[in-house]
C-alpha positions as CSV (number, residue, x, y, z in Angstrom):
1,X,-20.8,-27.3,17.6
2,X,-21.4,-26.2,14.0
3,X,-22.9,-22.8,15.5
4,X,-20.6,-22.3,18.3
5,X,-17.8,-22.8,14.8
6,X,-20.3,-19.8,12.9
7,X,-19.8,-17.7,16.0
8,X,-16.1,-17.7,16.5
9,X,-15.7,-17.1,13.2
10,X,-18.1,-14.1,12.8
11,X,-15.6,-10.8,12.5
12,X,-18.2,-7.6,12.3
13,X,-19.3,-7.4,16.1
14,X,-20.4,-5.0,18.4
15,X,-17.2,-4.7,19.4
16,X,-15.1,-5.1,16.4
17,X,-17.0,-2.6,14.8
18,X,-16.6,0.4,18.1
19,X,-13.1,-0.3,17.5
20,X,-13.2,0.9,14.4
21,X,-15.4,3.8,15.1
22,X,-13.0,4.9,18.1
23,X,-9.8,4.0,15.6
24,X,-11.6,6.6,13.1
25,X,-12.6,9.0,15.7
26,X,-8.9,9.1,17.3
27,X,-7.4,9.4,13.8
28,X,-9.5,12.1,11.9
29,X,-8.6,14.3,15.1
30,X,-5.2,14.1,14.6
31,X,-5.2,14.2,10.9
32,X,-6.6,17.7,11.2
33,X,-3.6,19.2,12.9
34,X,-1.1,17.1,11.8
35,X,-0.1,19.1,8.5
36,X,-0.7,22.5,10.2
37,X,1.4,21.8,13.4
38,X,4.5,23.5,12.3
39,X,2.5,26.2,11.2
40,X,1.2,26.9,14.6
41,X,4.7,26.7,16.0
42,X,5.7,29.7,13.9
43,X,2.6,31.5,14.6
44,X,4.2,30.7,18.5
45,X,7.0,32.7,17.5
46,X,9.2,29.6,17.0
47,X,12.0,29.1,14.3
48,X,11.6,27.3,11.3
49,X,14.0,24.6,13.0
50,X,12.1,24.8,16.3
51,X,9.1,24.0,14.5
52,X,10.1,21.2,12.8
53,X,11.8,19.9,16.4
54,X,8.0,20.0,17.3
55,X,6.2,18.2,14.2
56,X,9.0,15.3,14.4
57,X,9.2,15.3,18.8
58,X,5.5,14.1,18.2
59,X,6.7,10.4,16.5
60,X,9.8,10.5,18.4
61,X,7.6,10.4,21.8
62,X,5.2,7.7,20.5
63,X,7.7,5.1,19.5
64,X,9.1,5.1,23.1
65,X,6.3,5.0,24.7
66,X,4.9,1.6,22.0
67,X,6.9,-0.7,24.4
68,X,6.0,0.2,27.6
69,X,2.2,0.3,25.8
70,X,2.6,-3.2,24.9
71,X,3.8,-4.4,28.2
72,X,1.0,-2.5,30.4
73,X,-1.3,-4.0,27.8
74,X,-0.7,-7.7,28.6
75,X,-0.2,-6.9,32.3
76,X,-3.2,-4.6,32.9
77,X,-7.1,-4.3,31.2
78,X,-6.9,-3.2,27.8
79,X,-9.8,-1.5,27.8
80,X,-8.6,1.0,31.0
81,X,-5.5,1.2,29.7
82,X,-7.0,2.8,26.1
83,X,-9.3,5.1,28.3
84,X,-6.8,6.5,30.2
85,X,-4.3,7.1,27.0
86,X,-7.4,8.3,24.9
87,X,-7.9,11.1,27.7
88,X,-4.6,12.4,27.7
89,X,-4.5,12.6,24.1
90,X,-7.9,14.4,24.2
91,X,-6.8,16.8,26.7
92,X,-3.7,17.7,24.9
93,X,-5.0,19.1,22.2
94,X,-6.5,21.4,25.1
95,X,-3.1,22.1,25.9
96,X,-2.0,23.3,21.9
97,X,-5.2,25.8,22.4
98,X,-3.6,27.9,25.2
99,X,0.0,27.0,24.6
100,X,1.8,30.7,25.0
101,X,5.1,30.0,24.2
102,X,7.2,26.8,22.3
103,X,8.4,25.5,25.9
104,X,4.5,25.2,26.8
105,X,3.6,23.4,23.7
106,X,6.7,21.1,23.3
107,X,5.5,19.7,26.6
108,X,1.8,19.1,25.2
109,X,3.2,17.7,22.0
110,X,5.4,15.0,24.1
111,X,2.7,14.2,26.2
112,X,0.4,13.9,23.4
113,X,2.8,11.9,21.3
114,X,3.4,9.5,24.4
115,X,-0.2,9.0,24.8
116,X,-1.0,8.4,21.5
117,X,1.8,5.4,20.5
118,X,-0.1,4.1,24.1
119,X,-3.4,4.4,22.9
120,X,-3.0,3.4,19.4
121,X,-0.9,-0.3,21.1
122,X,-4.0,-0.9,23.3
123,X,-6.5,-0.1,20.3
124,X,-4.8,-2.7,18.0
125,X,-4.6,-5.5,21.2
126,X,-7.5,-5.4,21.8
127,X,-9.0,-5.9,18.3
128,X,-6.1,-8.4,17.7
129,X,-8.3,-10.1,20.9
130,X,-11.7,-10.0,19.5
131,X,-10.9,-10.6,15.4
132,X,-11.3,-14.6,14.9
133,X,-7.8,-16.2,14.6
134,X,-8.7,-17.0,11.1
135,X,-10.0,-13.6,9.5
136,X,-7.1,-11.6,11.4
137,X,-5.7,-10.7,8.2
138,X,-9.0,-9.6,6.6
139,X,-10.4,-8.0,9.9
140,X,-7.0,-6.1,10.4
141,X,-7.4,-5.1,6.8
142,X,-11.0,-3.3,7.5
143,X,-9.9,-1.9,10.6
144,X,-6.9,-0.1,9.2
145,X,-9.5,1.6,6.8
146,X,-10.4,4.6,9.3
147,X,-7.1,5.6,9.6
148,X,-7.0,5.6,5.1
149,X,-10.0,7.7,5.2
150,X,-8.8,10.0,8.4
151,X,-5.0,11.0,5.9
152,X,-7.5,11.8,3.4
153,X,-9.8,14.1,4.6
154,X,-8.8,14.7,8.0
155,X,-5.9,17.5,6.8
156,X,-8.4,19.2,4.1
157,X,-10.8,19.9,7.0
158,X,-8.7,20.5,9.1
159,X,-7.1,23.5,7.3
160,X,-10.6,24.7,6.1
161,X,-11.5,24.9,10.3
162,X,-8.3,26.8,10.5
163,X,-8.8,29.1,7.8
164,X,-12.4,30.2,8.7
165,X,-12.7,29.9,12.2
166,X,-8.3,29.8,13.7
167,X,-6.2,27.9,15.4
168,X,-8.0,27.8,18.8
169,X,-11.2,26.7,17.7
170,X,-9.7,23.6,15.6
171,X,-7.7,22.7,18.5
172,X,-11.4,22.9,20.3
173,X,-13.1,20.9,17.5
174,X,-10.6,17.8,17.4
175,X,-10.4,17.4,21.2
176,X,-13.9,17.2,21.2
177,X,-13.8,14.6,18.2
178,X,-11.6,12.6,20.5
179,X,-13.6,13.3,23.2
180,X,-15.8,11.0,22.0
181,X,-13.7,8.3,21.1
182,X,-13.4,8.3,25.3
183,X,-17.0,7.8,25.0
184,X,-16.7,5.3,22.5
185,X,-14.7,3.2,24.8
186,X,-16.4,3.4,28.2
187,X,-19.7,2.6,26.2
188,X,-16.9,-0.6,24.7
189,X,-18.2,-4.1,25.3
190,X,-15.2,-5.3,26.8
191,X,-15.4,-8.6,29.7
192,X,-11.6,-8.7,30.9
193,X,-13.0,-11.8,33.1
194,X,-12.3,-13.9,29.8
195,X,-9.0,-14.1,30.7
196,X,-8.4,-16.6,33.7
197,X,-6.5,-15.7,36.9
198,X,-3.6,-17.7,36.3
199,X,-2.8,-16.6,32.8
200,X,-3.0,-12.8,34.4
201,X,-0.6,-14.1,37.4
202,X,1.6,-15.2,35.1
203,X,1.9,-12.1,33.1
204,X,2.5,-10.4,35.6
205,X,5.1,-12.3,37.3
206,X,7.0,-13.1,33.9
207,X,6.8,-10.2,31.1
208,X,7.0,-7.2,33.7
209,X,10.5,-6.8,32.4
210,X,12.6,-5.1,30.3
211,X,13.2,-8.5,28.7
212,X,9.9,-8.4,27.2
213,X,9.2,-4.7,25.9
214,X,9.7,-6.5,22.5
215,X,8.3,-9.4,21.2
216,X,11.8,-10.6,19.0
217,X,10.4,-13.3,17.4
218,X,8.4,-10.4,14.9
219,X,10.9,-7.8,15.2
220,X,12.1,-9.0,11.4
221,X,8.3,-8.7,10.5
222,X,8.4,-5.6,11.9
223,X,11.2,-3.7,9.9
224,X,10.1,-5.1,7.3
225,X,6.9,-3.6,7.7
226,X,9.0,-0.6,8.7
227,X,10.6,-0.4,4.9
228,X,6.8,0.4,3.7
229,X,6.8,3.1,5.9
230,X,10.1,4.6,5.2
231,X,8.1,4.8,1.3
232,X,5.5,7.0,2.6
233,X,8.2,9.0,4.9
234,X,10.0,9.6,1.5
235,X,7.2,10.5,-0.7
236,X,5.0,12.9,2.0
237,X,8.3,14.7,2.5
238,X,9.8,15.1,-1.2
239,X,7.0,14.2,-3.7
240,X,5.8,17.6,-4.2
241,X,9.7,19.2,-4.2
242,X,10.3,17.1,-7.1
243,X,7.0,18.1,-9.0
244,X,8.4,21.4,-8.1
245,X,11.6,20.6,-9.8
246,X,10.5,18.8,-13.2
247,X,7.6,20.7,-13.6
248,X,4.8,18.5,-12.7
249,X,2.0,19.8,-12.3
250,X,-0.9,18.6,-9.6
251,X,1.7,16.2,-8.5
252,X,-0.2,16.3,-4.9
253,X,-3.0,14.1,-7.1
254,X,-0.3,10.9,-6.1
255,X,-1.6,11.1,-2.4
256,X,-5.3,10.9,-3.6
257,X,-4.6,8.0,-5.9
258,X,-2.7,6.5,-3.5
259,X,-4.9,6.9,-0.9
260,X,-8.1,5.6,-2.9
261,X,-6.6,2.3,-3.8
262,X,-5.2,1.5,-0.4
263,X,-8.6,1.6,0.8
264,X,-9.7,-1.0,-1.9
265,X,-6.4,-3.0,-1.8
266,X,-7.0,-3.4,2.2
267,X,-10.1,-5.0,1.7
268,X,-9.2,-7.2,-0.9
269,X,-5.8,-8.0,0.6
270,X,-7.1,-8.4,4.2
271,X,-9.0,-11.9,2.9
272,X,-5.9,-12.7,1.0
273,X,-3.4,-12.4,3.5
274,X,-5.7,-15.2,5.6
275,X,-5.4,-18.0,2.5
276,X,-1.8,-17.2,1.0
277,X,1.7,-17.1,2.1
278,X,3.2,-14.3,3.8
279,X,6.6,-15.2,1.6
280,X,4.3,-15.0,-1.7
281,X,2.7,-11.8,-0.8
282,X,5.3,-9.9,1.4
283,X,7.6,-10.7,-1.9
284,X,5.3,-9.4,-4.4
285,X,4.5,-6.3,-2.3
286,X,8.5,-5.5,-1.9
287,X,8.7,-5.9,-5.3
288,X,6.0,-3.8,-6.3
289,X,7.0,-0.9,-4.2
290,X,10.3,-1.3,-5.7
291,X,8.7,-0.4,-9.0
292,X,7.2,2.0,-7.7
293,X,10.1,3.8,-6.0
294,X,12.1,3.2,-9.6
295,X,9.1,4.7,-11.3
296,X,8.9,7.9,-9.4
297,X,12.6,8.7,-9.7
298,X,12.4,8.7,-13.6
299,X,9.2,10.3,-13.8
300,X,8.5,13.7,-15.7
301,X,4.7,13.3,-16.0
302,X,1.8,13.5,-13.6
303,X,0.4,10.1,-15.8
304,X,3.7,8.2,-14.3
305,X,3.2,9.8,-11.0
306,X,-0.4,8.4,-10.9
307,X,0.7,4.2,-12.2
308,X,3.3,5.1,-9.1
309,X,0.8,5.5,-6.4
310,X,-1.2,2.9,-7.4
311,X,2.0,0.3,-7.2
312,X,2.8,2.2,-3.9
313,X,-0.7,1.1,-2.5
314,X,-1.2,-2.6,-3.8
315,X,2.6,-3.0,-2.5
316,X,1.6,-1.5,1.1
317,X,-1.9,-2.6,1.7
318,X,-0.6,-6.2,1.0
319,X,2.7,-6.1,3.0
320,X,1.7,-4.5,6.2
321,X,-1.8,-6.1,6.3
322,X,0.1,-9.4,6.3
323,X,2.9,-8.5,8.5
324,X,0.7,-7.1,11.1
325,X,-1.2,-10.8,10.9
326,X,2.0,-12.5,11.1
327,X,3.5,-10.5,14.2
328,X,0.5,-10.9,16.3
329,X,-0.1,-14.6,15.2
330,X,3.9,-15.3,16.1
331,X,2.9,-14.8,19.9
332,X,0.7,-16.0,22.4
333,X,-2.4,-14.6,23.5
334,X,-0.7,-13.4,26.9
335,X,1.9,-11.3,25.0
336,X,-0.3,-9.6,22.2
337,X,0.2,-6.6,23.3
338,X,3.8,-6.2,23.1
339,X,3.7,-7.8,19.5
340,X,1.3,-5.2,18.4
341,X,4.0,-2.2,20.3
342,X,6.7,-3.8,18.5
343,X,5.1,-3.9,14.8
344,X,4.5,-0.4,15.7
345,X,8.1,0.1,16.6
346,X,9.4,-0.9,13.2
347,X,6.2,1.6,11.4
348,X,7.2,4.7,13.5
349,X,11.4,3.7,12.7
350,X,10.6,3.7,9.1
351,X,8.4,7.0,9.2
352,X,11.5,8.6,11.0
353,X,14.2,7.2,9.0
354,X,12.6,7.9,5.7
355,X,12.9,11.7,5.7
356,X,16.3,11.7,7.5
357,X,17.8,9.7,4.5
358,X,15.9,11.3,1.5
359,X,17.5,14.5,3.0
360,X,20.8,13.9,3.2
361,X,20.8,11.5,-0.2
362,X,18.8,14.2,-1.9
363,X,20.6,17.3,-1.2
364,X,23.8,15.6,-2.6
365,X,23.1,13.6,-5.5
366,X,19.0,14.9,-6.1
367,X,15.4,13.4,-5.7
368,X,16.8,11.0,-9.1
369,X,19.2,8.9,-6.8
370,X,17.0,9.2,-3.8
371,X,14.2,7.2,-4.5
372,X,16.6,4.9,-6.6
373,X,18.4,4.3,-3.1
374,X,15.0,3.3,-1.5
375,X,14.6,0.7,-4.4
376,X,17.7,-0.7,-3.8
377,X,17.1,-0.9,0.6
378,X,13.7,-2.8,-0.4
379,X,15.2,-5.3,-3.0
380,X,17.7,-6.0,0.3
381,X,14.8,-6.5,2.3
382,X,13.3,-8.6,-0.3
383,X,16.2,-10.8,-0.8
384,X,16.6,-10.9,3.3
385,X,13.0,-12.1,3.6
386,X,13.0,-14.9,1.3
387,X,16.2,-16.1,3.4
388,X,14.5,-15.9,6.7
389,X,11.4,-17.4,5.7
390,X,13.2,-20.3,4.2
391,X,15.1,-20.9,7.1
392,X,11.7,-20.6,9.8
393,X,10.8,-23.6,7.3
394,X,13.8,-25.6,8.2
């Protein structure tokens, strides 16, 4: 018994750890494009609007596609399910290669978005599966580290490829980069057996409705998780136009700060978020962005930029790490799927929202006010999630 207790609760596995590999591999390759995408829209021929319609058409077609993900996933293998997403994805970026006009590669960027929210639900379901109940915080923390590392230096090699060697070629690189995350996957230790006939019946009878595209009983999980989003939607968009405006130079160094200690706070969160209270550390983490939000909307050196990254990182790393444990642990193992689609959900909201609102807020009353108004949204969510964790007590 005392063995059989060691093993359940061993988290670095075989397949735990392709997971991350294929999580890394499906990232980096679209970290490399993703900055130079509107870039290659103009080079199309497209406007300046048309090519921002195609950077942003890219979330837009993932977060519809996150429920239907989640659903297929608990109603259909996993594993398939990934392949088949992770090829489509791979042969997109085909499709951005010999693209001729925008028409062409709108169509590839919607079918690429769609396939990637797919992939990315069925990737997090089935590590959700595999990651003992009691280290899902802490194994959900290492997993997200791929993806940390991918933002850093998937963009910087990306335009590098592009600079030496064009467009066509990088588009040739990162689909075979994802072309073996496909390989990855088949080669995936994955026994869909596990699961007994009559919890599959079931699924398949029950959830295959609209009903359950969402898993509501984390949906408040996940816009909360969405408000940390909305932070890096704000700063990716605006940060360096308000260097621009103040003066501030090497502002960009806020992403590499930020990016550095997320990767640490992850690790040291992920183990936290398994022994502490979701209210204690979801609080703290909406209270530290905060700061950081307030911090960056006063600041006029890079030395306050840099203390506002690092509060942006411990207050995300801890919040979404714990969020994400709390939205898959607040269903059963039938319906994981969908709870991972709808955590999703609330990111991808976030990431859209964020821009929208720092635009119209900014080009009224400036960058000042701005990230002040973010502040204020996650002090309301703060105050909102102390209420509704009280009351799931009672």
């Amino acid at each position: 018994m005392r063995k059989e207790q060691q093993y359940k609760a061993k988290l670095f596995t075989t397949g735990y750890l392709f997971l991350i590999l294929i999580s890394l591999t499906t990232a980096m390759s679209y970290s490399m494009i993703s900055t130079l995408i509107t870039n290659y829209a103009v080079k199309l021929g497209g406007t300046l609007a048309m090519a921002g319609t195609i950077a942003g058409i890219f979330s837009m077609a993932a977060l519809f596609s996150r429920p239907v993900g989640g659903l297929i996933c608990d109603t259909l293998n996993k594993k398939k399910i990934c392949i088949i997403a992770t090829v489509v994805f791979c042969f997109s970026f085909l499709g951005y290669a010999f693209s001729a006009n925008m028409a062409v590669m709108l169509f590839f960027r919607i079918i690429q978005g769609f396939s990637f929210g797919i992939s990315g639900t069925a990737n997090m379901a089935l590590v959700a599966e595999i990651i003992p109940k009691e280290r899902l915080g802490e194994g959900l923390g290492y997993f997200g580290l791929g993806q940390v590392v991918s933002q850093v230096i998937g963009p910087v090699i990306g335009v590098a490829m592009k600079e030496h060697m064009g467009f066509r070629a990088l588009f040739y690189t990162v689909a075979v980069i994802s072309a073996f995350a496909v390989v990855l996957l088949f080669l995936f230790p994955y026994d869909s057996s596990c699961h007994d006939s009559s919890k599959t019946e079931k699924r398949n009878k029950s959830y295959f409705s609209f009903r359950y595209l969402v898993a509501w009983e984390c949906l408040f999980y996940a816009l909360t998780a969405g408000m940390f989003s909305m932070t890096n939607g704000i700063t990716s968009s605006f940060l360096v136009l308000l260097g621009d405006e103040r003066g501030i130079v090497n502002i960009a160094l806020f992403f590499t700060v930020n990016a550095a200690c997320l990767f640490l706070v992850r690790i040291i969160m992920g183990r936290m978020a398994d022994r502490s209270s979701i209210l204690m550390i979801v609080g703290v983490s909406l209270a530290v962005s905060l700061s950081s939000m307030l911090l960056l909307s006063k600041a006029m050196i890079l030395q306050t930029v840099l203390v506002a990254a690092l509060l942006k990182a411990i207050g995300q790393g801890g919040g979404q790490i714990s969020l994400q444990s709390a939205c898959i642990k607040s269903v059963d193992e039938s319906r994981i799927g969908v709870a991972s689609s709808t955590y999703y959900i609330g990111a991808d909201i976030g990431n859209a929202l964020g821009p929208v609102i720092g635009g119209c807020i900014s080009g009224i009353w400036g960058y000042e006010v701005m990230f002040q108004t973010i502040a204020v949204l996650m002090g309301g969510m703060l105050i909102l999630f102390v209420i509704y964790q009280k009351r799931r007590r009672e």
